[in-house]
C-alpha positions, -999 to +999 in steps of 0.1 A: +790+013+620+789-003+586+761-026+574+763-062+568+754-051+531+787-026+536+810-051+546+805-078+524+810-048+494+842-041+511+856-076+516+845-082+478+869-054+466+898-062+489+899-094+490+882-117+463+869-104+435+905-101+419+913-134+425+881-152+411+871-154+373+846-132+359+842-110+390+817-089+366+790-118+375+790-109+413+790-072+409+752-064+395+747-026+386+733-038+352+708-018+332+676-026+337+683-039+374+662-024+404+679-018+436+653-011+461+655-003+496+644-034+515+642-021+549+608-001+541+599-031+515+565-050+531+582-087+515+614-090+505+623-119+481+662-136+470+654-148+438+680-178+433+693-190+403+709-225+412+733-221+377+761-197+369+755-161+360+760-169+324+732-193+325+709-175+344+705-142+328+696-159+300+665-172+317+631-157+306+606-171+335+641-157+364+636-122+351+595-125+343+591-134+384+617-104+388+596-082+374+559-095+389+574-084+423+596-054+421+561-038+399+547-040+437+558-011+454+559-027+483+579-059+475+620-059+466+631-088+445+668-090+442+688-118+424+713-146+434+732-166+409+756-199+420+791-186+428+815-208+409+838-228+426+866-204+429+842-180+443+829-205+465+864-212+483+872-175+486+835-173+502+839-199+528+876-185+533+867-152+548+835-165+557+812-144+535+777-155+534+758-158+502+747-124+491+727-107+463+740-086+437+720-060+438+726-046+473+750-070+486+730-080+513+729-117+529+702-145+517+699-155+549+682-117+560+653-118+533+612-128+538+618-151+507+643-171+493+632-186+461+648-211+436+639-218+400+645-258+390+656-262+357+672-296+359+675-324+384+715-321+378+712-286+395+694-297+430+733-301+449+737-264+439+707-254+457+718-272+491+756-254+481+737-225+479+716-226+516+747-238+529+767-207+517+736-186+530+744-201+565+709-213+567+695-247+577+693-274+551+664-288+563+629-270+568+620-288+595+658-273+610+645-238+603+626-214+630+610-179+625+645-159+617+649-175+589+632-172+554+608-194+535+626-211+511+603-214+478+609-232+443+592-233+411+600-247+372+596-278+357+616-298+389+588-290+413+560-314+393+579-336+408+588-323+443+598-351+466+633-354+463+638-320+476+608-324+502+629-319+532+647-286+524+623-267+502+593-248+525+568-244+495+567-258+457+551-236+436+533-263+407+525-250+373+527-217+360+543-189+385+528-155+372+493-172+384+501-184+416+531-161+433+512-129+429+490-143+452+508-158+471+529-119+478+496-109+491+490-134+512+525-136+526+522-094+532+490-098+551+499-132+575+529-114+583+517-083+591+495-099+619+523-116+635+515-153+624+542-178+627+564-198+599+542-230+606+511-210+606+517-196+572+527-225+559+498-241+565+478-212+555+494-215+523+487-248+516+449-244+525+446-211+508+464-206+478+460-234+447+488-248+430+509-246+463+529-276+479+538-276+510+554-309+519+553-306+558+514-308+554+518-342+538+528-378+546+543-407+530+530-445+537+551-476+528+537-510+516+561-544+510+596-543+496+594-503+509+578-496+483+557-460+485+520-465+486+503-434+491+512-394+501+482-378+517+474-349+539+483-347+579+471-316+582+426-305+577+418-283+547+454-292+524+444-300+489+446-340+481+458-331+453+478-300+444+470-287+407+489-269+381+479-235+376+481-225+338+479-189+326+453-188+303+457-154+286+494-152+272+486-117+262+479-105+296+503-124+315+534-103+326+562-101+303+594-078+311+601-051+282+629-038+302+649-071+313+680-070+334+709-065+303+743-085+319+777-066+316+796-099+309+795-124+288+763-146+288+752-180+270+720-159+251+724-124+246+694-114+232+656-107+229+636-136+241+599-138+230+578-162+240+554-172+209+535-198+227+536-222+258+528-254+259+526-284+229+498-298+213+521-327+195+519-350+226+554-368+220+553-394+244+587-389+261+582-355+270+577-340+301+574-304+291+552-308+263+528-327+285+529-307+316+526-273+294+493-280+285+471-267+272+487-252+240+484-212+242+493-183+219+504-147+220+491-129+191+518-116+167+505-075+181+516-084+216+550-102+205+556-069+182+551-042+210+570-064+232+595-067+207+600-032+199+598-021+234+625-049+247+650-033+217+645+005+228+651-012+265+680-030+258+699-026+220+705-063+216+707-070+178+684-103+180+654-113+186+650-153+195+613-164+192+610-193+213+585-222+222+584-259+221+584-261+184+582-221+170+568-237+133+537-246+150+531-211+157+500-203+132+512-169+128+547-172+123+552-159+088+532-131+095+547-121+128+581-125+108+569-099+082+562-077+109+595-080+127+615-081+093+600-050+083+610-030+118+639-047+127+659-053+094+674-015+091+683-013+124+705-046+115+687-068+145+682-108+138+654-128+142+669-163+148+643-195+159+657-221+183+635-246+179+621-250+144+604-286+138+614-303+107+585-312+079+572-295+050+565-264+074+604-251+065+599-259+026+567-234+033+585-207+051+618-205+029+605-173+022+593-155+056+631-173+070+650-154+045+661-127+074+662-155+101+698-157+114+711-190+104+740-198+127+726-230+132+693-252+129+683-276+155+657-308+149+650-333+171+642-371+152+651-386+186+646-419+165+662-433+134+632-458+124+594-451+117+587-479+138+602-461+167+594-427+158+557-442+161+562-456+196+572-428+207+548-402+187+573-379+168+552-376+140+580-368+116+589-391+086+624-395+071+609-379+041+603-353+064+640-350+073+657-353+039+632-322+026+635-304+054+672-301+061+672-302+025+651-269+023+670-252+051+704-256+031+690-239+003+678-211+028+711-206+038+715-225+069+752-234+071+753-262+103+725-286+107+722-304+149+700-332+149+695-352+184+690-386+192+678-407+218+690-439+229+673-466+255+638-455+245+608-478+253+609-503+224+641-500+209+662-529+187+691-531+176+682-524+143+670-489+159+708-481+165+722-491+134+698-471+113+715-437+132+747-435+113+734-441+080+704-420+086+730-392+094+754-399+060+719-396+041+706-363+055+744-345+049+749-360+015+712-350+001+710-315+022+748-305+008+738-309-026+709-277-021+738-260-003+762-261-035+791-250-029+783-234+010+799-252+037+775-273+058+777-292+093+760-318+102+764-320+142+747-352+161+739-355+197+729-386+213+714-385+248+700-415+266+664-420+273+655-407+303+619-415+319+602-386+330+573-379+354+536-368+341+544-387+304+533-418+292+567-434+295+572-426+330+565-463+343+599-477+317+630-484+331+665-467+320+691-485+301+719-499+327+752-478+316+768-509+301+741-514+280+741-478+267+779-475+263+774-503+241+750-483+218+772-452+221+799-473+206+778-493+179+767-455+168+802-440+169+816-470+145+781-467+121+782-435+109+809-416+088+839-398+097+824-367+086+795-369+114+809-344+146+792-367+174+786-356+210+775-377+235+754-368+269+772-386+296+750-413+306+764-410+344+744-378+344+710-390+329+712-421+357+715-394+385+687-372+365+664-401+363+667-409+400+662-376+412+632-371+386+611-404+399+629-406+430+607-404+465+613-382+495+640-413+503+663-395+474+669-366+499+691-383+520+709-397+490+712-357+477+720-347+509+750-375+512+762-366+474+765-332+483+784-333+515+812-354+494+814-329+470+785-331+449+781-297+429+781-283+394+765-319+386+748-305+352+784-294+340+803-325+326+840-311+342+823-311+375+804-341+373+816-371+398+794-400+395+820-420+422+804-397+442+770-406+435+773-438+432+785-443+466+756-421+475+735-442+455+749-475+472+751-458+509+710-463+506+707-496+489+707-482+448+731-504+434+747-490+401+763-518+386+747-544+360+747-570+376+728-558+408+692-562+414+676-530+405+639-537+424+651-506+452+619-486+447+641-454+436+665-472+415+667-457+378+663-492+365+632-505+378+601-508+357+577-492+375+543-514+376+508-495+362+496-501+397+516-483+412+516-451+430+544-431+422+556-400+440+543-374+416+508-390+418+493-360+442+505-334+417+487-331+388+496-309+356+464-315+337+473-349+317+457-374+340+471-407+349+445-428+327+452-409+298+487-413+304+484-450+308+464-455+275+486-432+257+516-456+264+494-489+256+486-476+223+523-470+223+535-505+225+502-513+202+513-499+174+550-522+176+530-551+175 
């Protein structure tokens, strides 16, 4: 009698795998990967991606927690990625369950299933994806035969919207707190305790955990929420961030899963540094990474040299928040240079921070692919550059883009905000010109080399744990206005792209949004709601009749005082649903940061 595992491998050949795109992506068999057998494995874990293959191997904290638990010998992770919607029809069709591509075997038939939030935009894909298992939506829906469903990344700091379906929220740092959390699990099990029991267990036991059925929500006037405190003896108040404090030690994988198709980053990733010590007031991971820590440039060379015998990519991406501010860059470049340049591999930096730090390096970057160089002004004025603490100056830009065209760099992406906390007009205007300046003064160091100057512009999104978590978003009329004043400011030799702002209004509500913003998930997604973070799947009619079903009005003209709509101001009195989690930046720090803020405009 064939397995379940068996059958699904079979139908998979037969049937479907002809008749969807990139049927690679559902296969597994990759190097690196670890098939395990999961009926003698003690906890077995679906690690679930809630993006596309593609997108997912490229993720270095997906295949870190791969590797934490299959190093157990008596734990099996295997992984999950987000069928794409072909695969999803042809799933439903011949009613195959969502399965893992390591063994083939079904979600729905694992200890743990786990989900990593990246971005608000991805949340329908996680209730696609529970769906597809053929398991309950809701944890309060779920008995003992079915799994824990876990999540971690930056979208559990603020955990409510997905209160109701996710079992446990791991907050902060994962290679602290799941480890434990493994053990724990293995030992509750093994002496028969039930899913409630655990869970509570959990919450009492384990810091850094969230477990929302131990927790309740109180409403004061206009519905507004008032307070989220324990219901059950011994859960934390508050749940706190765990940080890994020794990069050096923390768990890094040298032998990462290497994809057979085609991925968005094929390459070494190495992690310089976590966490910012810049304190840019609009951003949520530099103020929830804190505090700022650093692998020394021995660690990030073994791992280096190690990953390359592992794997044979040809580059090597050092990545952090802002990889200039690495102290040791130029000599952990020397290092790597000196291995890595005759066996023809790249070093390439994603996030380099413009100032006099690129003038300083022109000579370390010399090997440093330069496909393409990305800075962030996010402002076009000093004044607002000030209000929002990006401590770079436009002197700062024209000498460093400047600098990196006479390195070699041949296309130049500089991004933009619009709708942030203090803008004018004169804020708007000052983009285009801006723009013309830095391509006209940076292409004459580039001579005769082409150059590209490449300009996003994303609206302003307030985010949880910063100071500008209490501002309001820009209604969309108001930003399609500024998208057009921008487009008509700037030269014809500017390539402009443009963030739908449809998407940010649905990622702001589901980043501040209460528990309430479940049911308007839960509505969005049985319309059709999926894909939401890619711009060809995105359908904000069906969010905004979501949105409207539960009192969020959309339009400009509405009253936006609904306590979840994207629009309100939220008052400094208030307490807002990411108040019992707490990252490390406290809320009167917060508060002061965004008073000296607005101090500094007057």
């Amino acid at each position: 009698m064939p397995s379940e595992a068996e059958k699904i491998h079979t139908l998979l050949d037969e049937h479907i795998l002809t008749q969807v795109s990139q049927p690679g992506q559902y296969v597994g068999n990759e190097p690196g990967s670890i098939k395990k057998d999961l009926h003698a494995a003690a906890v077995s874990v679906a690690l679930c991606f809630p993006d596309t293959y593609a997108i997912g191997m490229s993720h270095l904290g997906y295949q870190i927690l791969y590797d934490i638990i299959n190093s157990r010998r008596w734990a099996a992770a295997e992984r999950v990625y987000a069928p794409w919607v072909d695969m999803q029809e042809k799933m439903r069709e011949h009613n195959l369950p969502l399965f893992t591509v390591e063994s083939f075997s079904p979600v729905k038939n694992f200890d743990l299933v786990g989900f990593t939030l990246q971005s608000e935009l991805l949340y329908s894909n996680v209730l696609m994806m529970l769906d597809l298992a053929g398991l309950p939506l809701k944890s309060k829906e779920r008995s003992a035969s079915h799994p824990l469903i876990i999540a971690g990344g930056p979208g559990a700091l603020a955990p409510e919207p997905l209160a109701e379906f996710i079992d446990i929220f791991f907050i902060g740092d994962g290679e602290e707190s799941f480890p434990e959390f493994l053990d724990f699990y293995r030992e509750q099990s093994n002496t028969g305790k039930d899913r409630k029991d655990i869970l509570i267990g959990a919450a009492r036991n384990i810091s850094g955990l969230y477990v929302p059925m131990c927790y309740r929500q109180e409403f004061g006037p206009g519905d507004k929420l008032t307070k989220i405190q324990t219901r059950i003896d011994g859960a934390p108040d508050r749940i706190m961030a765990r940080h890994v404090k020794n990069l050096d030690a923390a768990p890094f994988p040298t032998n990462p899963v290497v994809p057979l198709v085609e991925t968005t980053h094929e390459r070494i990733n190495l992690e310089i540094m976590r966490g910012c010590a810049r304190g840019c007031r609009f951003c949520h991971a530099g103020m929830t990474g804190r505090p700022q820590r650093l692998r020394s440039p021995d660690t990030l060379f073994k791992q280096a040299v190690e990953c390359y015998r592992n794997t044979g990519y040809d580059e090597i991406a050092l990545s952090s928040l802002s990889s200039s501010d690495y102290p040791y860059l130029a000599e952990l470049l020397e290092k790597l240079t000196e291995y890595f340049t005759p066996l023809s591999v790249g070093i390439s930096l994603p996030s380099l921070r413009v100032s006099g730090d690129i003038e300083n390096l022109v000579g370390p970057l010399k090997a440093v692919r330069k496909s393409g160089l990305t800075l962030a002004p996010e402002a076009a004025t000093q004044r607002l550059r000030d209000i929002i603490k990006k401590n770079i100056t436009t002197v700062d830009l024209y000498n460093g883009t400047a600098a990196a065209a006479r390195a070699g760099w041949k296309l130049i992406k500089l991004y933009f905000m619009v709708g942030l906390p203090g803008e004018e007009p004169e804020d708007i205007d000052a983009i285009g010109p801006l723009c013309n300046d830095i391509i006209a003064r940076a292409k004459k160091e580039a001579g005769k080399k082409p150059l590209k100057l490449n300009v996003t512009i994303s609206p302003f999104v307030p985010k949880p744990h910063t100071p500008m978590q209490w501002e309001p978003m820009d209604p969309l009329n108001v930003l399609k206005s500024k998208w057009k004043t921008i487009r008509l400011s700037g030269s014809g030799k500017l390539r402009y792209k443009w963030h739908d702002p449809a998407q940010s209004v649905v990622e702001a509500a589901l980043a501040r949004g209460d528990r309430r913003m479940g049911n308007v998930l839960l509505e969005a997604y049985r319309n059709g709601a999926c894909f939401d973070a890619w711009n060809d799947r995105f359908d904000f009619n069906i969010w905004r009749s979501a949105m409207e079903a539960h009192g969020m009005h959309m339009e400009d003209n509405h009253d936006n005082s609904h306590p979840n709509s994207p629009f309100r101001r939220r008052e400094e009195g208030d307490f807002l649903p990411w108040d019992h989690i707490d990252c490390g930046a406290n809320k009167n720090f917060l508060l002061a940061e965004k008073k000296r803020a607005f101090a500094a405009n007057e």
